[in-house]
N, C-alpha and C positions, 0 to 999 in steps of 0.2 A: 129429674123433673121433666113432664111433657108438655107441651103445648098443644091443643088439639082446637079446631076451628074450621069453618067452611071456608070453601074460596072467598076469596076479598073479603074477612072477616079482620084482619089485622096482626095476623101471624108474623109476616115479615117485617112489615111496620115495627112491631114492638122489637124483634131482634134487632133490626136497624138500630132504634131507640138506646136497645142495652149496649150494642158495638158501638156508637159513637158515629154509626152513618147517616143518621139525619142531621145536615150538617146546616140546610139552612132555611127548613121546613118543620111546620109540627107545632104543636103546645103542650109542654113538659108541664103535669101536674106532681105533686107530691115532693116527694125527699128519698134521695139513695144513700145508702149508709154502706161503708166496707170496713170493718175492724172496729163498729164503731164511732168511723169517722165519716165525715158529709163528702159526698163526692160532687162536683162541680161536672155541670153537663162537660165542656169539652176534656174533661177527665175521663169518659169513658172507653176510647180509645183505645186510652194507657192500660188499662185493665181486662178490656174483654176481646175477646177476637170470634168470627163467624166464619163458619164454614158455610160456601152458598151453596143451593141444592144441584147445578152444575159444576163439574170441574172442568175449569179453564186451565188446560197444561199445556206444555210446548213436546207433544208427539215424538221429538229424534231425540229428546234425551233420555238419559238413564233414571232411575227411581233417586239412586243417588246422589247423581248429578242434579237434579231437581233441587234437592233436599240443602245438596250444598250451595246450592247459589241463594237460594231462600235465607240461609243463615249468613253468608257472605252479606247481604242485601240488610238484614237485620242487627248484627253483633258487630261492635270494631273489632279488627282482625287481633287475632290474640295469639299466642304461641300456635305454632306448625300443627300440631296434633288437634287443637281444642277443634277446629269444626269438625275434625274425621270425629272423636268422640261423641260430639253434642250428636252428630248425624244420625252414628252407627248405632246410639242408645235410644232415640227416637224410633227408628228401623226395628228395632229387635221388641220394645217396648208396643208397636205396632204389628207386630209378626209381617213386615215388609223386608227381611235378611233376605229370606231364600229368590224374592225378585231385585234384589239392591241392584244389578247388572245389570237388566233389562230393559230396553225402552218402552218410553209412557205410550205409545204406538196411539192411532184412535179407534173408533167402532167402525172402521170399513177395513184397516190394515193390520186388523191389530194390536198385538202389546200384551199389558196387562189387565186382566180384567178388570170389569166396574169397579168391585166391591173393593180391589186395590188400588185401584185410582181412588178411589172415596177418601181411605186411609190416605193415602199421600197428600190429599188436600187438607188431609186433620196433623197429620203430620207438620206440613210448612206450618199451620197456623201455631202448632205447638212451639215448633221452634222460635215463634217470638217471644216466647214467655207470659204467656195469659195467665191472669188469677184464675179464669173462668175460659171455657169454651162452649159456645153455643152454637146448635146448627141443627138445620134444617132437615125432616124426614118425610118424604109423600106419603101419601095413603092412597089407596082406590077409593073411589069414589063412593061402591057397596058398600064399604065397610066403615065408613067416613060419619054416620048419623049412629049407625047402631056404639060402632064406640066415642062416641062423645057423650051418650046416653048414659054408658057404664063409668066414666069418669066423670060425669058429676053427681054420680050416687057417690062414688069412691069421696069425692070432694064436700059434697055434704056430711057426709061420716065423719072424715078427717077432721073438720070446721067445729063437732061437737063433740071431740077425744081431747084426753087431758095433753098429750104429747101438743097435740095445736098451742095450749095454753099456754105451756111451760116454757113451746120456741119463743112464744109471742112477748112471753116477759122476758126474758133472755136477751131477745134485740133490745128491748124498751132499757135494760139494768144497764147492757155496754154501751149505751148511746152517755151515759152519766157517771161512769167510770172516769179516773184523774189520770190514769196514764193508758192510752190507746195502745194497741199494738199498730204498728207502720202500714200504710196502704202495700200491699205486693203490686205494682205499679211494673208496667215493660219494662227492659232493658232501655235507659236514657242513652246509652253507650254506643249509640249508632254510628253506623261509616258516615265521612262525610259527602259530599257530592261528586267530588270526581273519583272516590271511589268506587259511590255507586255505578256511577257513568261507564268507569273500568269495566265492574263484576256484568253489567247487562251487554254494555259492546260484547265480550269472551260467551255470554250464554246463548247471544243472537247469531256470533259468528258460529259457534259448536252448532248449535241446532240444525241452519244454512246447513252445513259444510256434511252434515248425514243425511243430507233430503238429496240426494246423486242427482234424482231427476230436475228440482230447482235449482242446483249448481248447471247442471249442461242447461237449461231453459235458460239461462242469465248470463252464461258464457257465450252461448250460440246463436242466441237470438237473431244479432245483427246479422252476424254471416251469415247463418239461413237464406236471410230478405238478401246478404250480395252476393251469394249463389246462383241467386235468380237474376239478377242484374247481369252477372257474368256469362252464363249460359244466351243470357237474350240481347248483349251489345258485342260478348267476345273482346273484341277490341277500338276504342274509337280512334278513328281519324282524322289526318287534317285535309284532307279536301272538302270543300265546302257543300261541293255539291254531292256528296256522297256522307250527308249527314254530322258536319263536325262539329258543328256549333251544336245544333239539334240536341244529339247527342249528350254533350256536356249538359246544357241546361236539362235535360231530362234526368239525367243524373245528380247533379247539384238539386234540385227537386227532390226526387225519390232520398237522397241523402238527410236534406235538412226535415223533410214528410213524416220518412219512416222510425227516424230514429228515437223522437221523443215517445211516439206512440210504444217502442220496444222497451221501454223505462217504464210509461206504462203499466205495461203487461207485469214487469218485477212485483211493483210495488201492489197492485190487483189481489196478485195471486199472494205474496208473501206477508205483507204487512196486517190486514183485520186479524190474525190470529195472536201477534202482537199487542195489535191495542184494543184487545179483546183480554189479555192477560193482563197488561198496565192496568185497565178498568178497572180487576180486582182487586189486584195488589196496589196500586195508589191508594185504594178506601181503604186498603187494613193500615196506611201510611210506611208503607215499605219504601216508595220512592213517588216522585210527582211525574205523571203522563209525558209531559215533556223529555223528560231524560231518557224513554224507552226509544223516544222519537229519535232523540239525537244519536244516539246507540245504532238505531236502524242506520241514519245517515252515515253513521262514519263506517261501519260495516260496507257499506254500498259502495264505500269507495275504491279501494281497491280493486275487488271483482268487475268493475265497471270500466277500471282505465285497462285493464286485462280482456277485457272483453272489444274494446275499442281496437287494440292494438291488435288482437287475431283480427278483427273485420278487416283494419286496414291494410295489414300485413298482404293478405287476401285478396284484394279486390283495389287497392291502390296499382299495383306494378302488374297485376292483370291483367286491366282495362287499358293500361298505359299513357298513363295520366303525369301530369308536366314529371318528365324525370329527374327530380332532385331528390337529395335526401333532406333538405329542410323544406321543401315544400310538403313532404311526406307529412312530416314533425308537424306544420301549420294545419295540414287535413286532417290528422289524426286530433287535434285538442279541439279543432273548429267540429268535428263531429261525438267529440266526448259529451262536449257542452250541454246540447242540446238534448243528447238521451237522460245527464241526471236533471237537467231541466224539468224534464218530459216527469221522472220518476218524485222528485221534490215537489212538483204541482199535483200531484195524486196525491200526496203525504197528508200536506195542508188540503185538498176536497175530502178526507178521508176522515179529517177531524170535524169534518163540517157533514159531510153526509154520510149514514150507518151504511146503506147498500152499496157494496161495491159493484155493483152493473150501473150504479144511477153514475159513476164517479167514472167508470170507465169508457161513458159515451159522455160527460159533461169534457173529458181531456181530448177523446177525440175530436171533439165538435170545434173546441177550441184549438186545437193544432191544425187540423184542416185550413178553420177562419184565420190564423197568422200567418200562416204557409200563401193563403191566396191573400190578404193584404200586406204582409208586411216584408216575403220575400223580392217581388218585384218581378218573380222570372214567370209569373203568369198575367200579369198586367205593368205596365211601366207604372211606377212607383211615381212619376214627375204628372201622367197623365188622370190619376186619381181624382176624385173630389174631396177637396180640402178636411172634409172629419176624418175619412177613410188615411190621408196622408198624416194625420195629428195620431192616429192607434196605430199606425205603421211603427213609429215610433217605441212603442209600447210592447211590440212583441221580437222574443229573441231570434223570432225568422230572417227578420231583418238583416241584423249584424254578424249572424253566423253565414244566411246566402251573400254578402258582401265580403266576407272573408275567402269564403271559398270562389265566390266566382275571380276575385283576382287573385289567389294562390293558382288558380288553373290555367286562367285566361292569358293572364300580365306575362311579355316576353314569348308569348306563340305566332307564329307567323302560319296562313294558311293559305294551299293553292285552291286554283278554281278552274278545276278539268284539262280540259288543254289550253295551252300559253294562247290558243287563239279564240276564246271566249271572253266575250265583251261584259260589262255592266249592264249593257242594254241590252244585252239577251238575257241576263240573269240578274235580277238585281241584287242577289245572295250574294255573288261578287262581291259585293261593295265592301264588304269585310273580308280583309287582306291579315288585317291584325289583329290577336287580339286584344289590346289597349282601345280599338277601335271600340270593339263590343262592349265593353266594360263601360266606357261613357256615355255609349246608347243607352246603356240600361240600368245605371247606376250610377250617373255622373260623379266626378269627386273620392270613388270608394277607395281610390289606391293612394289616396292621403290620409283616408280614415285606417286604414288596416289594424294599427295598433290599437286605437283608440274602441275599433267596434271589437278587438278580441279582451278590452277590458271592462266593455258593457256588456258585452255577452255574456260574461265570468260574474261580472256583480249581480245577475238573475240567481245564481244560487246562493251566494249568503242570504240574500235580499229573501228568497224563499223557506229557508231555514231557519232566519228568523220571524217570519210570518207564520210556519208551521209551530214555533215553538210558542205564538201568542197564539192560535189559534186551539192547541192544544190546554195554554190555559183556561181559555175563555169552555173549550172543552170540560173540564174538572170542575169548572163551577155551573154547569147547567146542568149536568146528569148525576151531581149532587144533590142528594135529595135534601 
C-alpha cells in the first residue's frame, strides 16, 4: 500500500495515528480491527512500528552492533546465541551480511551508504516484532501531482472491481466470527530498567570510545587551558611583592572559570546526537528519555575523574602549589566538581532548549555571572549588596573558590622583599600569612572546608535529578 499526498496534507499524521505516536493530540474517528478483533487506541503501539524518513543512528557503531543493542533494548535476554540469531537473520533477510562489520559512519565521514542506513532503520524496527511496518517515502516535488493523478484513477478502478467487494465483506464476516485468531501484539518480554540502563550506558560508552578525536577533546580539554597557565605563571611565588598572592588568586579563578565551561564543551558537542536518537526510539517505547540521559551521566564519569587527574597531575606540582600530597587530593576533587557541574547544567538546558549554540552561551553567561558573584575573589563576597550576597549562595563558585582558596592559602607564610621593607611603604606587606588572606576574603571558610566540599558535591545529584525531571517533562511536550 502507498500513501501519496501533498505537503501538510496529513501523511505523517495518519502514520503517527497507525504507530501509536499521537499520544496526546488528535480525534480518532472510526474502528480498527486486527484478526477480527477491536484494537484500543493505546494498543497501537504494540502492533505497528514506523520507520521515520530520517535516520537517527549513532555514527562509531557497527551495522551489527546497532542491530544488537536495538534487540538487547527490546527482548529479555535469552540464551547466548538467540540475539546473534534474531540479528544475523534480520541482516541477511535485509541483504545488510556483507556490511555487518562496518560503521554506520554519517554523510561527511562516511560509512555506509543511505540506502543501507535506510535498511538498518527497517531493520531495528523489525526487530521489535511489528504486525505491521509502515514508513515513510519522499517524492520530488515534479513528480508529486502527476502521480497522485495516476493513483486515484488506480483507486477509482479499484473501489468498482469485485476484488474491492469480496475484501470488504471479508473484514465485515471476521468482525462476527466466535473464535478470533490472537492479536500478533510486540514482544511483552521486555528488559526491565536497569537493564535497559546497562545495555545504553555499554552503546554510549562503545560509541565514545571510536570517536579518538571526542575521547582526546574530553581527556585534554583541561590540560590544554593549564598549559597555558603554565607556560604564562611557570611558577608561583611567595614573596609578595613579586606577585604571590596575585598569582594564586588568578589561578584559583581561571581554575574554578575554566573548568565548568570545559564540561561544557563535552556535553555540546557529544550529547544532541543522543537525545536526538532517545527522541526516536522512546516513541517506538524502547526505553524513556530519561535513561539515555542517565546512561550519558554515568559514562561521563570516569573519563572526567581521568581527565581531572592528567590536568592536576600536570599543572598542580608545576606551578608549585602548597606541596602535600593531600592537599593535591583536596584540588584535584575541588576542581572535578565543578567541570561535571559545568557538563550536568548543559544536560538539563539541553532538554529545555533544541539549539545547542543557544545552550552553549546560556552556560557561559551563567558561569561567568557565578564566578563574579558567588566566588568572592573578584569582589568581597562581605562587600556585596544583599540580593547579590542571597545568589552567592546559590552558585557552586562559591564553595568550590572556598575550598580551594584555603587548600592553597591555609599554612603559607610569605616574605615581602627585603627584611627592611615596611607596611607603610607597601601595604601588600600587610599579609605575612596566609590564614591572613583567607579572612580578608572569605572570613570563616577554613571551618567550612568540609561542609562547602559536601555542598559542592550535592550540585550534581541535585542536577541529575533535575535533568531526569526535566527530560520527562521533555517526553510529554514533543509528544504529539
Amino acid at each position: 500500500m502507498c500513501i501519496l499526498g501533498s505537503s501538510g496534507s496529513g501523511k505523517t499524521t495518519l502514520l503517527d495515528a497507525m504507530s501509536g505516536r499521537l499520544r496526546r493530540t488528535g480525534t480518532f474517528l472510526g474502528e480498527v480491527y486486527v484478526n477480527g478483533r477491536a484494537l484500543r487506541r493505546e494498543q497501537f503501539q504494540d502492533c505497528f512500528s514506523y520507520v521515520l524518513q530520517s535516520d537517527t543512528l549513532l555514527s562509531s557503531l557497527s551495522v551489527r552492533e546497532t542491530l544488537r543493542y536495538t534487540a538487547l533494548l527490546a527482548i529479555r535476554r535469552g540464551n547466548p546465541g538467540f540475539f546473534q540469531k534474531k540479528v544475523e537473520a534480520i541482516m541477511a533477510e535485509l541483504s545488510l551480511s556483507h556490511v555487518a562489520d562496518r560503521l554506520i559512519g554519517n554523510y561527511n565521514l562516511g560509512g555506509i551508504s543511505i540506502g543501507e542506513r535506510r535498511r538498518v532503520s527497517i531493520a531495528a524496527q523489525l526487530l521489535q516484532d511489528p504486525m505491521d511496518l509502515t514508513s515513510v517515502d519522499t517524492q520530488s516535488k515534479e513528480r508529486e501531482i502527476e502521480t497522485y493523478k495516476r493513483v486515484q484513477m488506480i483507486e477509482s478502478a479499484y473501489k468498482k472491481s469485485a476484488i474491492c467487494h469480496k475484501t470488504l465483506e471479508n473484514i465485515e464476516r471476521t468482525k462476527h466470527l466466535k473464535t478470533l485468531p490472537m492479536v500478533p501484539f510486540k514482544t511483552k518480554d521486555s528488559p526491565g530498567v536497569f537493564s535497559k540502563l546497562g545495555v545504553l550506558l555499554r552503546r554510549v560508552t562503545r560509541n565514545l570510545v571510536r570517536n579518538k578525536l571526542a575521547v582526546m577533546m574530553r581527556l585534554l580539554q583541561n590540560l590544554t587551558m593549564g598549559l597555558f597557565l603554565l607556560f604564562f605563571l611557570l611558577r608561583v611565588q611567595n614573596n609578595v611583592l613579586k606577585g604571590a598572592i596575585q598569582d594564586r588568586v588568578g589561578l584559583l579563578y581561571m581554575f574554578v572559570g575554566s573548568t565548568p565551561y570545559t564540561g561544557m564543551l563535552n556535553a555540546v558537542n557529544l550529547f544532541p546526537v543522543l537525545r536526538a536518537v532517545s527522541d526516536q526510539e522512546s516513541q517506538d517505547g524502547l526505553y524513556q528519555k530519561w535513561q539515555m540521559l542517565l546512561a550519558y551521566v554515568l559514562h561521563v564519569l570516569p573519563f572526567s575523574v581521568v581527565a581531572t587527574m592528567i590536568f592536576s597531575s600536570v599543572c598542580y606540582w608545576t606551578l608549585g602549589l602548597h606541596p602535600e600530597v593531600a592537599r593535591f587530593g583536596y584540588f584535584s576533587a575541588a576542581v572535578l566538581a565543578p567541570h561535571l557541574i559545568g557538563e550536568f547544567l548543559t544536560l538539563v538546558l539541553l532538554g529545555i532548549i533544541q539549539n545547542p549554540n543557544i545552550v552553549n552561551s546560556v552556560v557561559a553567561l551563567l558561569s561567568i555571572a557565578g564566578v563574579l558573584v558567588g566566588s568572592g575573589l573578584v569582589r568581597n563576597i562581605q562587600e556585596m549588596p544583599i540580593p547579590f550576597k542571597i545568589i552567592s549562595y546559590f552558585t557552586f563558585q562559591k564553595y568550590s573558590s572556598e575550598i580551594l582558596l584555603v587548600n592553597e592559602f591555609y599554612g603559607l607564610n610569605f616574605t615581602c622583599g627585603s627584611s627592611n621593607v615596611s607596611v607603610t611603604t607597601n601595604p601588600m606587606c600587610a599579609f605575612t600569612q596566609g590564614i591572613q588572606f583567607i579572612e580578608e576574603t572569605s572570613p570563616g571558610a577554613t571551618s567550612r572546608f568540609t561542609m562547602n566540599f559536601l555542598i559542592l558535591y550535592s550540585f550534581i545529584p541535585a542536577l541529575v535529578i533535575l535533568g531526569i525531571v526535566v527530560f520527562k517533562i521533555r517526553d510529554h511536550l514533543i509528544s504529539r
